[in-house]
C-alpha positions in Angstrom: 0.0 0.0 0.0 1.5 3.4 -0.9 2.5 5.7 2.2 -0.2 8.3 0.8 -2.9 6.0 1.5 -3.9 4.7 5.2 -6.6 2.7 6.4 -9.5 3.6 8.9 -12.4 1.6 10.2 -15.6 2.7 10.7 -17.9 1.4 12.9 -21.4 2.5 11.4 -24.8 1.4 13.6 -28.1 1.4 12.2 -31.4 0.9 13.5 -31.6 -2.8 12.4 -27.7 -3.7 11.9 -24.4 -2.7 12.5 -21.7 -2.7 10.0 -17.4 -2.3 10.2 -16.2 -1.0 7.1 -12.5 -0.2 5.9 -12.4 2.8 4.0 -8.9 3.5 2.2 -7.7 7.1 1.4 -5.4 8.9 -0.1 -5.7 12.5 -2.5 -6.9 10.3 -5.3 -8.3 7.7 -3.4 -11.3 6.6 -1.4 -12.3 2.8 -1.3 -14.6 1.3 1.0 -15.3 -2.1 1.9 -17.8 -3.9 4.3 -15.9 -6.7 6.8 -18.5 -7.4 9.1 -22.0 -6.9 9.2 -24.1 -8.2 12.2 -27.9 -7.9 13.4 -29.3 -5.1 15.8 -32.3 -6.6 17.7 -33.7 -4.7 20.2 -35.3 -7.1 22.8 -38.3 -6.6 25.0 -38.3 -7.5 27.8 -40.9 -7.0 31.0 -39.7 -3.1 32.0 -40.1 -2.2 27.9 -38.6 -2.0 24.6 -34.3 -2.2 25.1 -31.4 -2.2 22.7 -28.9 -5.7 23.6 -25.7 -3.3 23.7 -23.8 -5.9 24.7 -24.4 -7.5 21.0 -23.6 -4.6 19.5 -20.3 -4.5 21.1 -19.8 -8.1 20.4 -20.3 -7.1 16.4 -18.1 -3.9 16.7 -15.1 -6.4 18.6 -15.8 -9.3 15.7 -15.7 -6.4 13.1 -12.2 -4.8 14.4 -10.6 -8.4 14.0 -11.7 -8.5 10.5 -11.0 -5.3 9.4 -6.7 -5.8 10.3 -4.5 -3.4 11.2 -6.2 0.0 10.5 -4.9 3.7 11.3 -7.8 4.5 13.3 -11.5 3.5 14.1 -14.4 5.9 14.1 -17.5 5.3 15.5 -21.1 6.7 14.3 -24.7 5.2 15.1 -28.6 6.6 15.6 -29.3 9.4 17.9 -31.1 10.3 21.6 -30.4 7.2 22.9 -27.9 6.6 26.1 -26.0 4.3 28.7 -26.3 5.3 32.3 -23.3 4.3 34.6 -22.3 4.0 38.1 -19.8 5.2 39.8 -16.8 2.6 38.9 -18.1 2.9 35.1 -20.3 -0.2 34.7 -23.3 0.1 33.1 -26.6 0.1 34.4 -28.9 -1.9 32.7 -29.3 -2.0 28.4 -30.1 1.1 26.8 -34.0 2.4 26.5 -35.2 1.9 22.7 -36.4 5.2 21.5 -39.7 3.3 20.1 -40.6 2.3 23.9 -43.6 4.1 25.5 -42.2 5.7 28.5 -42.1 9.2 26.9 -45.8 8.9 26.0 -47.7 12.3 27.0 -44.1 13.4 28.7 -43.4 16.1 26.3 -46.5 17.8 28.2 -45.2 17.6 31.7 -42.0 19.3 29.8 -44.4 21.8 28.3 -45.9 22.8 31.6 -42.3 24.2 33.2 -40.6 25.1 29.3 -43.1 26.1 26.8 -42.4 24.3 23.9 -41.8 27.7 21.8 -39.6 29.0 24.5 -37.8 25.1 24.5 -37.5 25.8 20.6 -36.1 29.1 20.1 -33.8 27.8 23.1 -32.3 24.3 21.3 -34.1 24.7 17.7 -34.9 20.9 18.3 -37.9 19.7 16.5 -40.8 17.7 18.7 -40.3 14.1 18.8 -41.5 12.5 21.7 -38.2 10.0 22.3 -36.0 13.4 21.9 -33.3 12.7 25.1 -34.5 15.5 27.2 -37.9 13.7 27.4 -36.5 10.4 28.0 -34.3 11.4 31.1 -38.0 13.7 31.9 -39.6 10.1 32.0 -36.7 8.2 33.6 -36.2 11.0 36.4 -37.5 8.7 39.5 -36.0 5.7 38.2 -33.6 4.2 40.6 -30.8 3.6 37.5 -31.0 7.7 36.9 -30.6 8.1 40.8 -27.1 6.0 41.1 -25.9 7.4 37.7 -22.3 9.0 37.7 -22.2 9.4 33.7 -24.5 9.3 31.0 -22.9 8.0 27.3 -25.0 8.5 24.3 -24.9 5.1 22.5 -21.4 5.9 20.0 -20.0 7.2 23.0 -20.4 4.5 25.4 -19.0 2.3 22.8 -15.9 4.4 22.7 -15.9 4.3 26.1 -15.1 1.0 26.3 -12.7 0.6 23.4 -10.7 3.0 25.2 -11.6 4.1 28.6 -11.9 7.5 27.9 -15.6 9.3 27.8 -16.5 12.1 26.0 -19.7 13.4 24.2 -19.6 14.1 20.5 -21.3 17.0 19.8 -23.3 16.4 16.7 -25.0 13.7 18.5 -24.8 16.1 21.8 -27.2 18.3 19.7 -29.9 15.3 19.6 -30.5 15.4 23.0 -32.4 19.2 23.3 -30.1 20.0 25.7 -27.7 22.1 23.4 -28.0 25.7 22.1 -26.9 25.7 18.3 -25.9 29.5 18.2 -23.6 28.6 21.0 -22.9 24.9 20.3 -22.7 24.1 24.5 -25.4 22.9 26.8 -28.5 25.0 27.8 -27.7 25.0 31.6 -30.5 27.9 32.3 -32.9 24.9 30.6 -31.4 21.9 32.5 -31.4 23.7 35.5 -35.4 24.8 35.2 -36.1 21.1 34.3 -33.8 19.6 37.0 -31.2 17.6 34.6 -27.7 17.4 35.9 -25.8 18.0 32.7 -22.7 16.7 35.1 -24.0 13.6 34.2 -22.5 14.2 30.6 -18.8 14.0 29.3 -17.1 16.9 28.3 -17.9 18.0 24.5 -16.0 16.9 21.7 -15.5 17.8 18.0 -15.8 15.6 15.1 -11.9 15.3 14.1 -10.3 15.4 18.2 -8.6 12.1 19.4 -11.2 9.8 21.7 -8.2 8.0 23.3 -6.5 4.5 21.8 -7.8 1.0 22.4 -6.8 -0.7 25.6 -4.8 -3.7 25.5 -7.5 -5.8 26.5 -9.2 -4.9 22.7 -6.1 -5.2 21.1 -5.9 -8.6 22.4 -9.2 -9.8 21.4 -9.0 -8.0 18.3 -5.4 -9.1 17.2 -4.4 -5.4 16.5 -1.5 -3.8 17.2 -1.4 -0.9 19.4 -1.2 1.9 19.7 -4.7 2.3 17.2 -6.4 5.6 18.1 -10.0 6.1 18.5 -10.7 9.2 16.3 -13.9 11.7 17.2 -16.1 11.5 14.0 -19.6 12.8 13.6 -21.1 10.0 15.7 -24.8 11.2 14.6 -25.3 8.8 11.7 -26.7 11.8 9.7 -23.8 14.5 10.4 -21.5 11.9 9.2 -24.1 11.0 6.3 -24.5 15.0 5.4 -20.3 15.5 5.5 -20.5 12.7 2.8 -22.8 15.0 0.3 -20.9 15.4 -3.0 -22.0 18.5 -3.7 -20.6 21.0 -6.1 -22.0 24.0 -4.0 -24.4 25.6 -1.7 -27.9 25.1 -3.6 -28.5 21.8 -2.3 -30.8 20.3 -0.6 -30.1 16.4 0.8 -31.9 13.3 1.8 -30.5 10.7 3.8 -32.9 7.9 3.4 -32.5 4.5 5.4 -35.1 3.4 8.4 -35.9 7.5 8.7 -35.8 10.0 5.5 -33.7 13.1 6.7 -34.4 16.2 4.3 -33.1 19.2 4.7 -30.4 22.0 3.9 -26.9 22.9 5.3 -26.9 26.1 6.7 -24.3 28.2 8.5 -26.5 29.5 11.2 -29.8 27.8 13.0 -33.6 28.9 12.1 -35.7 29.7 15.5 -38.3 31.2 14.1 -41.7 30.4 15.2 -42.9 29.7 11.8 -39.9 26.8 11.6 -40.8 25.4 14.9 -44.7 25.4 13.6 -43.2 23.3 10.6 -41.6 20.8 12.7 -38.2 21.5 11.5 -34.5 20.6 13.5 -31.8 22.3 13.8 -28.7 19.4 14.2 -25.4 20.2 14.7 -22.9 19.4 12.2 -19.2 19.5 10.9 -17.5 22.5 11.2 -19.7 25.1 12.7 -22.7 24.2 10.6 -26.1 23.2 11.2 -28.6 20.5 9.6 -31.7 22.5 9.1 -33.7 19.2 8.3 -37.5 17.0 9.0 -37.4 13.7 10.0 -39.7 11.8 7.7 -40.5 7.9 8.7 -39.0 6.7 5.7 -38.2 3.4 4.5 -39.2 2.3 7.7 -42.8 2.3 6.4 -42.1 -0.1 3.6 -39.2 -2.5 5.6 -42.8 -2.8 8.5 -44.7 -4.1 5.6 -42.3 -6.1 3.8 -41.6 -8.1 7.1 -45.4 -8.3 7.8 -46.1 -9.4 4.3 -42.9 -12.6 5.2 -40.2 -10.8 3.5 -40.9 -11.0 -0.1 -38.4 -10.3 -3.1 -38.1 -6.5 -2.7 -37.3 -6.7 -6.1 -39.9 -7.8 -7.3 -42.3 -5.7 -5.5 -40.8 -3.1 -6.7 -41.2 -3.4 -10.3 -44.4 -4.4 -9.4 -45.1 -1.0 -7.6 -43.6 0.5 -10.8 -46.5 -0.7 -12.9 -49.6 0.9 -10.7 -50.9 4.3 -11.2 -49.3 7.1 -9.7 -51.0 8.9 -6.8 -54.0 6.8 -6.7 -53.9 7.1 -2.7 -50.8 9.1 -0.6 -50.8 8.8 3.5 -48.5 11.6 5.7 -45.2 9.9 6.4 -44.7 11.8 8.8 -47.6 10.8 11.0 -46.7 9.6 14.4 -49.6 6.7 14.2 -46.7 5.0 12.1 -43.6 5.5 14.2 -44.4 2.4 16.5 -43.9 -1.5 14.9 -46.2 -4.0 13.7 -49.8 -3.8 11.9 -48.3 -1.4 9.4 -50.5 -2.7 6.1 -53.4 -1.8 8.4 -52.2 1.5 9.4 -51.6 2.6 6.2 -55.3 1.2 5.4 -57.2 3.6 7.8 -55.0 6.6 7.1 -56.4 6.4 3.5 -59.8 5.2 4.5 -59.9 8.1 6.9 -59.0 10.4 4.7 -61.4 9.6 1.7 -58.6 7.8 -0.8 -59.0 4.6 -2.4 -57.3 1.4 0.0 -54.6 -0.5 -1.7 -55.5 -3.8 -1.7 -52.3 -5.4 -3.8 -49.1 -5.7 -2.4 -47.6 -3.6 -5.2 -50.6 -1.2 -4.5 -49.4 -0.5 -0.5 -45.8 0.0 -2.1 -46.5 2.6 -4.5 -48.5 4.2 -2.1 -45.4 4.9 0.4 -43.1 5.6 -2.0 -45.4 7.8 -3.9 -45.9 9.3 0.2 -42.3 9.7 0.7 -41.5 11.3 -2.4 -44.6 14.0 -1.4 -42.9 14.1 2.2 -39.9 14.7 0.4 -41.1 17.4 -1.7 -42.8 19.6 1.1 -40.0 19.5 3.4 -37.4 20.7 0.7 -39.7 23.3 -0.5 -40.2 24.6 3.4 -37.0 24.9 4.3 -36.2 26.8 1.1 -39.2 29.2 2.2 -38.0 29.2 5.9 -34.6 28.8 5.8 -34.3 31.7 2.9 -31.8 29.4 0.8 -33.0 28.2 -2.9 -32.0 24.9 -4.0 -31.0 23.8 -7.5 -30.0 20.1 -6.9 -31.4 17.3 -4.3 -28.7 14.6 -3.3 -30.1 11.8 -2.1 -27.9 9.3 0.1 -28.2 6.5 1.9 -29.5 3.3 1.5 -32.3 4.5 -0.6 -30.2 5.4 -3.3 -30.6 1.5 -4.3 -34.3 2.2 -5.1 -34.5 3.6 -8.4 -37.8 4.3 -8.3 -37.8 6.4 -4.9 -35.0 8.3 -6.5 -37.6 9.2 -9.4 -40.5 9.5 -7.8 -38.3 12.1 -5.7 -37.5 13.8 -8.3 -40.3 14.3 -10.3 -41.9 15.5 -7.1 -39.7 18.0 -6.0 -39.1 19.3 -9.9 -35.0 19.3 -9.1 -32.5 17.0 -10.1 -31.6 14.5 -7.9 -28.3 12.8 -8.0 -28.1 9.3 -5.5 -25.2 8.6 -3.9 -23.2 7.4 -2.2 -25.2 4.3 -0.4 -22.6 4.2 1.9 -22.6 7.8 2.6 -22.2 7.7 7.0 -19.3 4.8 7.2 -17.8 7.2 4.5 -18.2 10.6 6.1 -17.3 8.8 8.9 -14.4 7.8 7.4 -13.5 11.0 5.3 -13.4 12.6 9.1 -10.9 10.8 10.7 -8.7 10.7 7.5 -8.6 14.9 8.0 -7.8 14.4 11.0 -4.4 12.4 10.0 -4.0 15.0 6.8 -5.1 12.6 4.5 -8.3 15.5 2.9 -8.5 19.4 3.4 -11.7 21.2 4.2 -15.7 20.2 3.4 -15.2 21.0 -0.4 -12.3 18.8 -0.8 -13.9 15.5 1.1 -16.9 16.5 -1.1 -14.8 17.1 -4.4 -13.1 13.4 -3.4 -16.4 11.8 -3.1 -18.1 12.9 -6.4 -14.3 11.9 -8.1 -14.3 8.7 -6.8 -18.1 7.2 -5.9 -21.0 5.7 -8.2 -23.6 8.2 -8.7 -26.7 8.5 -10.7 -28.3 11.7 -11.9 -32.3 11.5 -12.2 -34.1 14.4 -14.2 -37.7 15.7 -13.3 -40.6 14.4 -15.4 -43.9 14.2 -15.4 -47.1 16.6 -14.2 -45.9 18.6 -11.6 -49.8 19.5 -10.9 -50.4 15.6 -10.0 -48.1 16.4 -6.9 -49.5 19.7 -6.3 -53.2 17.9 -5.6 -51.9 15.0 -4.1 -50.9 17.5 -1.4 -53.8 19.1 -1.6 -55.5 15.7 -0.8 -53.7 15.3 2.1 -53.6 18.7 3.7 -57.5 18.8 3.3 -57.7 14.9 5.1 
């Protein structure tokens, strides 16, 4: 291997597996390649809906000893969710899913000491009931909060045990409702009115600053040689998704699709407007002082609920299927909490369009084209709001992500928005994730040149606009009337 190109792992968790990848880069290169994957189940169990860390850990160990000698690891996954431990560091019981019920009607109780305008134009957090300010709300008399000594949102607890060392990335950090994006540091005026001890949290860190090196007990049951450092990355899936956006320049708008559909804009400074909060937009943290102005739309989620209802058919298959059924024939809101919880999701999607006058798919391929035809109108509304809100015109959509494999989403997209969209990269978190902690050995310069390395060296397809843009404009219509 030439002495221009080093090697960094990423460990990249998703809602329903985690992966290790190598990625490979030098100025001309970047190369990444998958050498472990391994299943995320979250378990329930009698107390409610938990994440099995301790599998997840497993996976990230098994996926170190395949990935070899590497120059460092990095280490992204989902958002809100946390690790409580005691005082010599050991953890107290598995994480809380944030699809269990025990924030149900906490937001309220949250409401009645923070008004939730006041709470946005304070963190510029969107509502979302399992957001981690409502979670530690709901866990406050909980005797696991009570003999707490630190609090480790998920990437960070895993760190934490590579190396020894805590710390809380701040991209992630901004998930919890607890940060202030014109400052980028905790609210303590709003943890202090709602009684969280924010000296439960490690001290911030920035995407790019070490995270300590793995202890000899990993290098041992990893076979690596030490030392390996464990670099800071954007540990919020999405920040490191939105750092791998090869985009040419500022008009762009991006997607990253997966489990949830993320839409939204870079910006340089947060939108606290009252009209954004009324829109249900976020405002993220992300690399290098800038902000993810973005919705959080449910996604592919909708579909992956019906395929494994339906026994996990040929995706394929169902969707050249859904290809061939009329267009618009019935759209649901995919961003309607009634579909954020699991199971019965053919039925769910069966009342929303029953309730709201529409014709009911009845065919498999019918209930397909009817949430991607959703999700491309989802996609469409939120792009076009935060152009409005945000006061930044878009001339491009990139879409990344998983969802970049479905060509029809990709289109459907498209034609609804009435942009260009270019897809790609698939693999865009485990290589922001990657493209982070190769800057951070001097591998790649600033955001244009990880982003001018990424549209030189990944797949990606371009997709023009076609079709009636007034079909979109009443399928809208349809639903803001139902």
């Amino acid at each position: 291997m030439s002495e221009h190109v080093k090697s960094f792992a990423a460990v990249d968790l998703g809602a329903s597996s985690g992966r290790v990848m190598v990625g490979r880069v030098g100025p001309e290169a970047l190369e990444l390649t998958e050498v472990h994957r391994f299943p995320n189940r979250p378990v329930r169990v009698p107390e409610g809906l938990r994440w099995d860390i301790l599998s997840l850990y497993a996976g990230v160990l098994d996926g170190l000893r395949a990935a070899g000698q590497v120059d460092s690891v990095g280490i992204d996954s989902w958002a809100v969710d946390y690790g409580l431990l005691d005082a010599d560091g050991a953890l107290l019981g598995n994480p809380v899913h944030y699809r269990d019920a025990r924030t149900e009607g906490v937001a309220e109780k949250v409401w009645a000491t923070v008004p939730a305008a006041e709470l946005y134009a304070t963190t510029g957090l969107q509502y979302a009931p399992f957001n981690t300010l409502y979670q530690l709300t709901a866990a406050r008399s909980t005797p696991q909060l009570a003999a707490a000594e630190r609090l480790l949102l998920v990437p960070d607890l895993l760190a934490y045990w590579l190396t020894g060392e805590a710390g809380t990335e701040i991209t992630n950090a901004s998930t919890t409702q607890l940060i202030d994006p014109r400052t980028r540091d905790w609210s303590h005026d709003l943890a202090d009115r709602l009684g969280i001890d924010l000296t439960l949290f490690a001290p911030l860190r920035q995407p790019g600053e070490p995270a300590g090196v793995l202890l000899p007990r990993v290098l041992e049951e990893t076979g690596l040689r030490g030392p390996v450092p464990v670099t800071t990355v954007g540990s919020h899936d999405t920040a490191s998704a939105v750092a791998a956006v090869p985009a040419a320049g500022e008009r762009f708008a991006y997607i990253c699709t997966g489990t949830w559909s993320l839409a939204g804009l870079e910006l340089e400074r947060p939108v606290l407007t009252e009209a954004s909060r009324a829109a249900n937009f976020t405002n993220e943290l992300g690399l290098d002082g800038t902000v993810r102005y973005l919705r959080n739309i449910m996604g592919l989620w909708l579909l992956q609920e019906c395929v494994r209802e339906w026994g996990q058919p040929d995706l394929g298959e169902l969707l050249r299927a859904a290809a061939e059924v009329p267009a618009l024939r019935s759209v649901v809101d995919a961003g309607d909490a009634a579909f954020l919880a699991p199971g019965r999701m053919p039925d769910r999607i069966t009342d929303a369009c029953r309730e709201s006058g529409q014709p009911v798919p009845e065919s498999r391929a019918e209930f397909t084209r009817c949430i991607l035809d959703s999700l491309a109108l989802a996609h469409r509304r939120a792009i076009r709001e935060a152009e409005a809100l945000a006061d930044h015109p878009v001339d491009v959509v990139h879409i990344v992500g998983g969802g970049t494999r479905n060509e029809l989403l990709c289109q459907l997209t498209a034609d609804a928005c009435g942009l260009p969209v270019v897809a790609g990269p698939a693999e865009a978190a485990a290589l922001g994730n990657v493209l982070v902690q190769a800057r951070a050995h001097g591998l790649v310069g600033d955001r244009t040149s990880m982003r001018r390395l990424l549209a030189r060296t990944q797949p990606l397809r371009r997709y023009e606009p076609r079709g009636d843009a007034a079909a979109w404009r009443a399928a809208q219509d349809r639903l803001t009337r139902g």
